[in-house]
N, CA, C and O atoms as a printed pandas DataFrame, in Angstrom:
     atom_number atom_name residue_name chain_id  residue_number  x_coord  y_coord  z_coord
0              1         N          UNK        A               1   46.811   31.329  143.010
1              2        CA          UNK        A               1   47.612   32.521  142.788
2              3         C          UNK        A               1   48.451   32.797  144.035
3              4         O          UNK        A               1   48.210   32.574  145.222
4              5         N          UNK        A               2   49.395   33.290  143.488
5              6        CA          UNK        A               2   50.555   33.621  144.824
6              7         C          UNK        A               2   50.484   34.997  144.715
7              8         O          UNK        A               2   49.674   35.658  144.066
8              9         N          UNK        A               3   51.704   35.494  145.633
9             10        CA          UNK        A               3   51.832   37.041  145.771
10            11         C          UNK        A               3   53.278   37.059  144.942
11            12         O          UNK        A               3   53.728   36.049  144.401
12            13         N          UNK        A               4   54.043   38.567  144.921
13            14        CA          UNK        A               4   55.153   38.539  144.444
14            15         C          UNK        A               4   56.160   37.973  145.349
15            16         O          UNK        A               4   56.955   37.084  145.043
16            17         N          UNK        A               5   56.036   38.743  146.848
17            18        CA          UNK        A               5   56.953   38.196  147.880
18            19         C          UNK        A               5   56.602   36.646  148.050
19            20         O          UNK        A               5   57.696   36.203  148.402
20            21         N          UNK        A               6   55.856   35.721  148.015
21            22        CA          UNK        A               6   55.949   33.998  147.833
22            23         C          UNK        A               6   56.744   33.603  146.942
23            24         O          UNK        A               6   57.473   32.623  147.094
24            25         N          UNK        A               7   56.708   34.278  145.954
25            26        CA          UNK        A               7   57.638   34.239  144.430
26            27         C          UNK        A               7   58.778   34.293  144.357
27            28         O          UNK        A               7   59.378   33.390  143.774
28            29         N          UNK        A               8   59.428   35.314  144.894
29            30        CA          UNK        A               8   60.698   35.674  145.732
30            31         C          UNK        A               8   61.241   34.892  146.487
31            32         O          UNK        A               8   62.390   34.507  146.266
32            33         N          UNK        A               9   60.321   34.364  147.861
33            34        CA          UNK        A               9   60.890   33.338  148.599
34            35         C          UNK        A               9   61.355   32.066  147.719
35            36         O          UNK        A               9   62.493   31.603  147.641
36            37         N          UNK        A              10   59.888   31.515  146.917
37            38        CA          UNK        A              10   60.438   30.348  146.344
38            39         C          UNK        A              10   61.762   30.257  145.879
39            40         O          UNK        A              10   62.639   29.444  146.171
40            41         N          UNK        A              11   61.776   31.617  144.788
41            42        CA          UNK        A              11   63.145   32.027  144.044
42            43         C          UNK        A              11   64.241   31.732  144.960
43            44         O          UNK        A              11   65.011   30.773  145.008
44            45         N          UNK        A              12   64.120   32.877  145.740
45            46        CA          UNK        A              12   65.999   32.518  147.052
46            47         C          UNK        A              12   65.765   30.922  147.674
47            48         O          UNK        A              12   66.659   30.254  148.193
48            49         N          UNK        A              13   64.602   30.566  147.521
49            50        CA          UNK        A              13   64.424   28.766  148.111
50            51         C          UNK        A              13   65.363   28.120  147.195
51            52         O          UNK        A              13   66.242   27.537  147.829
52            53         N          UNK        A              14   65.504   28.005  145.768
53            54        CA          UNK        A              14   65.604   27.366  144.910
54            55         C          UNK        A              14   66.803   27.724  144.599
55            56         O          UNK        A              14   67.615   26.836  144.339
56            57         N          UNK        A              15   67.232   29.215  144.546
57            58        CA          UNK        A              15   68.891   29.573  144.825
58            59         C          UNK        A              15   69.555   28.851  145.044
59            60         O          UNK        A              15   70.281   28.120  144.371
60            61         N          UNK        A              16   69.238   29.074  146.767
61            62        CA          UNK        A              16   70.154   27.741  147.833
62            63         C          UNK        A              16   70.315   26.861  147.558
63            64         O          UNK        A              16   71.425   26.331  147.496
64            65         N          UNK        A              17   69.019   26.251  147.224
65            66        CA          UNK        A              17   69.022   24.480  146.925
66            67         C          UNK        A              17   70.221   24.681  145.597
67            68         O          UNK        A              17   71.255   24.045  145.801
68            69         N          UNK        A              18   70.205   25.024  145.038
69            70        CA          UNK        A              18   71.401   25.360  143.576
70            71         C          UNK        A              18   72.743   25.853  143.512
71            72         O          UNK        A              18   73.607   25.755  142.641
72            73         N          UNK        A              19   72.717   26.461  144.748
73            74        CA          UNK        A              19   74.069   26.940  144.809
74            75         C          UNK        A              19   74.622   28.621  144.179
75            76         O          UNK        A              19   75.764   29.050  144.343
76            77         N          UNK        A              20   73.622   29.289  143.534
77            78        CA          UNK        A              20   73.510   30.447  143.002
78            79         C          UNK        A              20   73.192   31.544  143.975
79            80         O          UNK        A              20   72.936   31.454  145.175
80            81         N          UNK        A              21   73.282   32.888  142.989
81            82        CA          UNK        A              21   72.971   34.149  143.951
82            83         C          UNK        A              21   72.999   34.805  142.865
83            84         O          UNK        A              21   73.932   35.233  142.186
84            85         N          UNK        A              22   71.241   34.873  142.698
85            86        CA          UNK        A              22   71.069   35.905  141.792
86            87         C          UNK        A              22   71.007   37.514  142.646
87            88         O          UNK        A              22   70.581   37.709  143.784
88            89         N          UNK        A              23   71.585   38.548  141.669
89            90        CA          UNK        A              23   71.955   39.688  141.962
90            91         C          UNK        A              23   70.493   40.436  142.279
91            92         O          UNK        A              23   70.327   40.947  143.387
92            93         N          UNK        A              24   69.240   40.489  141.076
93            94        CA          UNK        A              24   68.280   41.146  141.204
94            95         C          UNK        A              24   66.790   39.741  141.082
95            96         O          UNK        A              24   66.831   38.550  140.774
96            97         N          UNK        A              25   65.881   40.467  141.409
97            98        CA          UNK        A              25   64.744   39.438  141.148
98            99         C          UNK        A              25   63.758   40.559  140.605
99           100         O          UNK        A              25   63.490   41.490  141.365
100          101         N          UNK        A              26   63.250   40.525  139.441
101          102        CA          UNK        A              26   61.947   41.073  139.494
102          103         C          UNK        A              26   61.178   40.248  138.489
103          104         O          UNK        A              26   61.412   39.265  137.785
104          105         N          UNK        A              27   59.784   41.359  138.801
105          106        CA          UNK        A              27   58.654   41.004  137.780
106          107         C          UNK        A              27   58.018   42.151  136.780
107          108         O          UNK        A              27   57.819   43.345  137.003
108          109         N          UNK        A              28   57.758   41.329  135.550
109          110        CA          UNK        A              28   56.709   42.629  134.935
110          111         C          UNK        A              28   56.609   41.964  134.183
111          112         O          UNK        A              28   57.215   40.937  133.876
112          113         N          UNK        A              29   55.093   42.951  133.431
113          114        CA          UNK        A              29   54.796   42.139  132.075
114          115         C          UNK        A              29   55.511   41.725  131.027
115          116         O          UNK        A              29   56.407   42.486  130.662
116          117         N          UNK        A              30   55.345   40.626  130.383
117          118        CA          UNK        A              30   56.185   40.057  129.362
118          119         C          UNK        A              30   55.373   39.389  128.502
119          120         O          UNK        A              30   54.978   38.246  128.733
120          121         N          UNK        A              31   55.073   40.048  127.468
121          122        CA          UNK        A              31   54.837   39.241  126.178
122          123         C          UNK        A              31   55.073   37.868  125.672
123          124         O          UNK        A              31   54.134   37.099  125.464
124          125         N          UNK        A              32   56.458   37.511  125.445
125          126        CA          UNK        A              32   56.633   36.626  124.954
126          127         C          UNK        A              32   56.927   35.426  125.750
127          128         O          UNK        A              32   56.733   34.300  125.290
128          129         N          UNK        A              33   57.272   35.580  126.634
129          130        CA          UNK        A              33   57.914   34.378  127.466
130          131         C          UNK        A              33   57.781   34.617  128.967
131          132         O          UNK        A              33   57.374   35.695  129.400
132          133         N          UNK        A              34   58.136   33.578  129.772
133          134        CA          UNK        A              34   58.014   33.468  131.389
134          135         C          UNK        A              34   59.390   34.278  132.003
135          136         O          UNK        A              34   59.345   34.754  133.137
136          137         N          UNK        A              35   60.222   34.357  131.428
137          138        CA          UNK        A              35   61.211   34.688  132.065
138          139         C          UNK        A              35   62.469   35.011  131.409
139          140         O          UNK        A              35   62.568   34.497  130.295
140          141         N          UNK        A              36   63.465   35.723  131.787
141          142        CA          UNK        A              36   64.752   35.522  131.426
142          143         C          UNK        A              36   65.814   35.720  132.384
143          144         O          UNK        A              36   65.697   35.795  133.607
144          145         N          UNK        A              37   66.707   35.784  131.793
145          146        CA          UNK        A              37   68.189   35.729  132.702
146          147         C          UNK        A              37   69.403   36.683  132.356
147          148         O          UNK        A              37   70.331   36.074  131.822
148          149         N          UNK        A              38   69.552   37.652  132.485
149          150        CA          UNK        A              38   70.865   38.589  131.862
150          151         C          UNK        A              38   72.051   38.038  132.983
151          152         O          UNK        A              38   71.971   37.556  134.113
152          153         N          UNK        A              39   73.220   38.379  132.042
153          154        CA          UNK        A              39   74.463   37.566  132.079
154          155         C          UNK        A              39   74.987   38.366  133.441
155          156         O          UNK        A              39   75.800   37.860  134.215
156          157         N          UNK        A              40   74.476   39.528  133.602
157          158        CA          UNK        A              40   74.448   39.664  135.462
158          159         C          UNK        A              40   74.333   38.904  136.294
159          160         O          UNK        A              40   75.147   38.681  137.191
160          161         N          UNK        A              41   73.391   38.437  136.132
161          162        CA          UNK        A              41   72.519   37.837  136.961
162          163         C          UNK        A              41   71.275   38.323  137.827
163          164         O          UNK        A              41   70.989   38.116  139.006
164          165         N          UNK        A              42   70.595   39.091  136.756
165          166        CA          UNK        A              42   69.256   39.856  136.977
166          167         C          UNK        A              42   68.391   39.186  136.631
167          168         O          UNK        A              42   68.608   38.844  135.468
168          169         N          UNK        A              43   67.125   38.625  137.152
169          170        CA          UNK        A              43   65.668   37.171  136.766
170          171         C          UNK        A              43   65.372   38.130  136.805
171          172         O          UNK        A              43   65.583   39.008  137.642
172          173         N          UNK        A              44   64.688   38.119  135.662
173          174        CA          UNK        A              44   62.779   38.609  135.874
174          175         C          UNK        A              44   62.362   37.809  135.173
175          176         O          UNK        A              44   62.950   37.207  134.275
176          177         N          UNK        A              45   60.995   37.699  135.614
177          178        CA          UNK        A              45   59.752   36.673  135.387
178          179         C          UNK        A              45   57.993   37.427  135.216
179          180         O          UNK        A              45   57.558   38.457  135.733
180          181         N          UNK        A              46   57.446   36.644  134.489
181          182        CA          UNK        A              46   56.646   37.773  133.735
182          183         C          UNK        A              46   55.436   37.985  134.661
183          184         O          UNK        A              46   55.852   37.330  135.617
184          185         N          UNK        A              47   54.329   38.400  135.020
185          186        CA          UNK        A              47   53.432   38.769  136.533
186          187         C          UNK        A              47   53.017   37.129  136.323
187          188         O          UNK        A              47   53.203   36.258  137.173
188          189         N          UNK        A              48   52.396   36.921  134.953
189          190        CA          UNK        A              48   51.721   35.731  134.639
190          191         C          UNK        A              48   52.082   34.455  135.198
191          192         O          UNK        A              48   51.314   33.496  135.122
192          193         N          UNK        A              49   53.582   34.369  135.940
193          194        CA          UNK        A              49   54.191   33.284  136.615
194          195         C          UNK        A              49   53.155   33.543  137.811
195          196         O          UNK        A              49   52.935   32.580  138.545
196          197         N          UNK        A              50   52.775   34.243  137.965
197          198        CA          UNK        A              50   52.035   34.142  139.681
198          199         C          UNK        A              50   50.413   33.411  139.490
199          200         O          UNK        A              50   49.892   33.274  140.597
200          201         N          UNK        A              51   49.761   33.053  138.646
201          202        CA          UNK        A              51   48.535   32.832  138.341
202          203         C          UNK        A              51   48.815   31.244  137.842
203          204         O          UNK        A              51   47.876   30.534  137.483
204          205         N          UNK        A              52   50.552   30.647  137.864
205          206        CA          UNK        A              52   50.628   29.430  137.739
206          207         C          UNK        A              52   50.724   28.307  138.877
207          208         O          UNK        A              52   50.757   28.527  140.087
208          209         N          UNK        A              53   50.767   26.914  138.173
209          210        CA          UNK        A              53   50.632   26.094  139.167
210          211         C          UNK        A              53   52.194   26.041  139.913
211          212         O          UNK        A              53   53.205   26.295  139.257
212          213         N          UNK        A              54   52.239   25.709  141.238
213          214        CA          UNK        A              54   53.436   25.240  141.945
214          215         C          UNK        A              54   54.382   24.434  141.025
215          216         O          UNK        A              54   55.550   24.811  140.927
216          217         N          UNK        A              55   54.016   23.508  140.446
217          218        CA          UNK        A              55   54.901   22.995  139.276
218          219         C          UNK        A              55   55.381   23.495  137.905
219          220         O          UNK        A              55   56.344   23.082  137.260
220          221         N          UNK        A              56   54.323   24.679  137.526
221          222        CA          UNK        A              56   55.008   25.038  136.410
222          223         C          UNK        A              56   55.792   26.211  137.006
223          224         O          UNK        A              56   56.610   26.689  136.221
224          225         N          UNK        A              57   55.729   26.809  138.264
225          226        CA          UNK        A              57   56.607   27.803  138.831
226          227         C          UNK        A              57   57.935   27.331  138.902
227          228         O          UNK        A              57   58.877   28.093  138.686
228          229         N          UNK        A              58   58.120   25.934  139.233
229          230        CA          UNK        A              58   59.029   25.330  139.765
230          231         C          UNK        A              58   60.172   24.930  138.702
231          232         O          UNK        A              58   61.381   24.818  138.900
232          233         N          UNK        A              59   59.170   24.681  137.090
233          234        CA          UNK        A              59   60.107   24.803  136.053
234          235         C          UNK        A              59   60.965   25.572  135.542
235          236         O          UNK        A              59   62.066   25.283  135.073
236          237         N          UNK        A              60   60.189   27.098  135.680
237          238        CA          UNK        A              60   60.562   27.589  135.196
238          239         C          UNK        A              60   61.442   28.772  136.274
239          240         O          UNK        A              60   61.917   29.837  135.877
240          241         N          UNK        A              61   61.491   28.291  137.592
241          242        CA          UNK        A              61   62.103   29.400  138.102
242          243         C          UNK        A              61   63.764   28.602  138.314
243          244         O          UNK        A              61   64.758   29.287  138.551
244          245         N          UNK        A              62   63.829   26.917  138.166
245          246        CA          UNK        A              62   64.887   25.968  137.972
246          247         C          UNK        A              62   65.551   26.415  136.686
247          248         O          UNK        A              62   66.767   26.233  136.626
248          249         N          UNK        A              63   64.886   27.025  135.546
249          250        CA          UNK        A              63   65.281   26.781  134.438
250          251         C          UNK        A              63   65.465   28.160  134.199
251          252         O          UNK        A              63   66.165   28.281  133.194
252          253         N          UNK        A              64   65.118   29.356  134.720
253          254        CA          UNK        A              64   66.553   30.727  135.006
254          255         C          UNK        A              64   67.264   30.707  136.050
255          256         O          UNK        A              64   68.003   31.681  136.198
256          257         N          UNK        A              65   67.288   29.829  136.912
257          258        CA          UNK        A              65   68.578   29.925  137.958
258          259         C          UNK        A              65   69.428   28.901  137.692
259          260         O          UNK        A              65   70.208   28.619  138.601
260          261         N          UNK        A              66   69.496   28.182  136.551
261          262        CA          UNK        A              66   70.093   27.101  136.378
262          263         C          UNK        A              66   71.266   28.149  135.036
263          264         O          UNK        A              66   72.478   28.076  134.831
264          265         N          UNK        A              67   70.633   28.660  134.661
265          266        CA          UNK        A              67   71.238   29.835  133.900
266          267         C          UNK        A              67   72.401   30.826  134.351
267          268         O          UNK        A              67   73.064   31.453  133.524
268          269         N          UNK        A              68   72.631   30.934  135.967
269          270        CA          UNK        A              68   73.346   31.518  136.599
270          271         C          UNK        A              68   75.019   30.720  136.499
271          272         O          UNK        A              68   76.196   31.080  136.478
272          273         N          UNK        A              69   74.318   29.590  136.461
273          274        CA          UNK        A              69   75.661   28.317  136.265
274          275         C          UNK        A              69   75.852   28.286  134.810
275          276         O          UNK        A              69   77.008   28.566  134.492
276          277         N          UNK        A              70   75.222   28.080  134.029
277          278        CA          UNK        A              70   75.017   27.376  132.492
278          279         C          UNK        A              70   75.058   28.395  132.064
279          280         O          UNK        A              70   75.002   29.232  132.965
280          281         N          UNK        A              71   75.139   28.858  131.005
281          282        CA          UNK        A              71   74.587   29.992  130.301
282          283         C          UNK        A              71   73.536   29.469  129.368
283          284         O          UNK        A              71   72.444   30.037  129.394
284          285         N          UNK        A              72   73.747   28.300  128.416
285          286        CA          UNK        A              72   73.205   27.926  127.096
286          287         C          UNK        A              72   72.672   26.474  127.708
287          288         O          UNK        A              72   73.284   25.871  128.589
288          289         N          UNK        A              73   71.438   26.009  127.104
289          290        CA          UNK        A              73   70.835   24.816  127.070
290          291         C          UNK        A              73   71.679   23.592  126.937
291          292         O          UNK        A              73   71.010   22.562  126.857
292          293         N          UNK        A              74   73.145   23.415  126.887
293          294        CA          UNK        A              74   73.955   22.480  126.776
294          295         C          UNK        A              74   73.789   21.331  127.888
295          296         O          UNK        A              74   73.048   21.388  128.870
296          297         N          UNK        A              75   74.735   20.156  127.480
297          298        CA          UNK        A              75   74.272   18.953  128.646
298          299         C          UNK        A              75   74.883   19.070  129.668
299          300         O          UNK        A              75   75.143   17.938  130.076
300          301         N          UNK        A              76   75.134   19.562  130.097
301          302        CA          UNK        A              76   74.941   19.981  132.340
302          303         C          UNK        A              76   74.332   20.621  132.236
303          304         O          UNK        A              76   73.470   20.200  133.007
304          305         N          UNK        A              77   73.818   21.806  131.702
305          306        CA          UNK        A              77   72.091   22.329  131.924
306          307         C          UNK        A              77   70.825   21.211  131.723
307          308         O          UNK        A              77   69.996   21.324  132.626
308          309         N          UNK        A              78   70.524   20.225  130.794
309          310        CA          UNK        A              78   69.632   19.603  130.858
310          311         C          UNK        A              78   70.040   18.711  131.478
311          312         O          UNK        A              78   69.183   17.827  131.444
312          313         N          UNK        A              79   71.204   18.290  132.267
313          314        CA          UNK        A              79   71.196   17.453  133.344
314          315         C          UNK        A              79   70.914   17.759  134.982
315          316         O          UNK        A              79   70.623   17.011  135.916
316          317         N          UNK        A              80   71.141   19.220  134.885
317          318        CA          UNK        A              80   70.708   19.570  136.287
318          319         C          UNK        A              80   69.194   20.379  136.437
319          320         O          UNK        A              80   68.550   20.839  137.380
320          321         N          UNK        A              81   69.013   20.281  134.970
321          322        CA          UNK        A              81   67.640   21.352  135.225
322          323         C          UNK        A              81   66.766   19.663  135.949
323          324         O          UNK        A              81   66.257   19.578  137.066
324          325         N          UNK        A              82   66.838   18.584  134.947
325          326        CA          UNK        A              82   66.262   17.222  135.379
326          327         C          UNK        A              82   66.556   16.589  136.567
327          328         O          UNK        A              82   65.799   15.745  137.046
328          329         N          UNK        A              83   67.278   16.822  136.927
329          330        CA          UNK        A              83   68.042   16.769  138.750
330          331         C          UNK        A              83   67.189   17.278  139.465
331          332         O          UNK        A              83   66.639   16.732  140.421
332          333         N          UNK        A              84   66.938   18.774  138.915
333          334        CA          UNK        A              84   66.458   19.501  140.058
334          335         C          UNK        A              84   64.653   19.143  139.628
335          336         O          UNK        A              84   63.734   19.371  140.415
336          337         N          UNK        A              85   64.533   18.767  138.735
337          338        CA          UNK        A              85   62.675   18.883  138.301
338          339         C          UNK        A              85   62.374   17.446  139.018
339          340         O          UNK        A              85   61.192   17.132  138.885
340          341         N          UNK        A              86   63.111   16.552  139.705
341          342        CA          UNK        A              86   62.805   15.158  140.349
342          343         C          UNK        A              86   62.699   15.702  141.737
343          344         O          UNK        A              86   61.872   15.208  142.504
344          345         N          UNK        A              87   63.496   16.710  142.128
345          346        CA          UNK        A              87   63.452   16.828  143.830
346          347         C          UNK        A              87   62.282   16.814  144.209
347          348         O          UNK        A              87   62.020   16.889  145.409
C-alpha cells in the first residue's frame, strides 16, 4: 500500500515522462472503475488504486494521462499507452 502523496508523485512522474500537465489530481471512492479523465484535464483515481501493485498503478495511471493527449482509445493511444507499459 502506498499513501496518496506517493500516488501523486508517481502521477507528476509519469506526466513528465509523457509530456502532459494535468490541471487537478485527486482521489475518492469509485464504484465502478479505477479512474477517469474529464476533458479539463482533472484525474481522479479511485482510493482502491493505493492498495494496488506498482504495475497495475502504472497501467492505469499511463492510461488517464495518455488521455490528456488522446481523448478516445484510437491507434496512437494504444500505441503509446504500449510504449509507455515497456518502459
Amino acid at each position: 500500500m502506498i499513501t496518496r502523496e506517493e500516488l501523486i508523485h508517481e502521477v507528476q512522474g509519469w506526466a513528465k515522462e509523457i509530456g502532459v500537465h494535468p490541471k487537478e489530481i485527486h482521489l475518492r471512492k469509485m464504484k465502478r472503475k479505477w479512474a477517469s479523465c474529464s476533458s479539463k484535464g482533472r484525474l481522479t483515481f479511485a482510493l482502491d488504486i493505493l492498495q494496488q501493485s506498482k504495475t497495475t498503478r502504472k497501467e492505469i495511471i499511463l492510461h488517464e494521462l495518455l488521455h490528456l493527449k488522446y481523448p478516445n482509445h484510437g491507434r496512437m493511444f494504444r500505441v503509446m499507452l504500449k510504449h509507455f507499459l515497456e518502459i
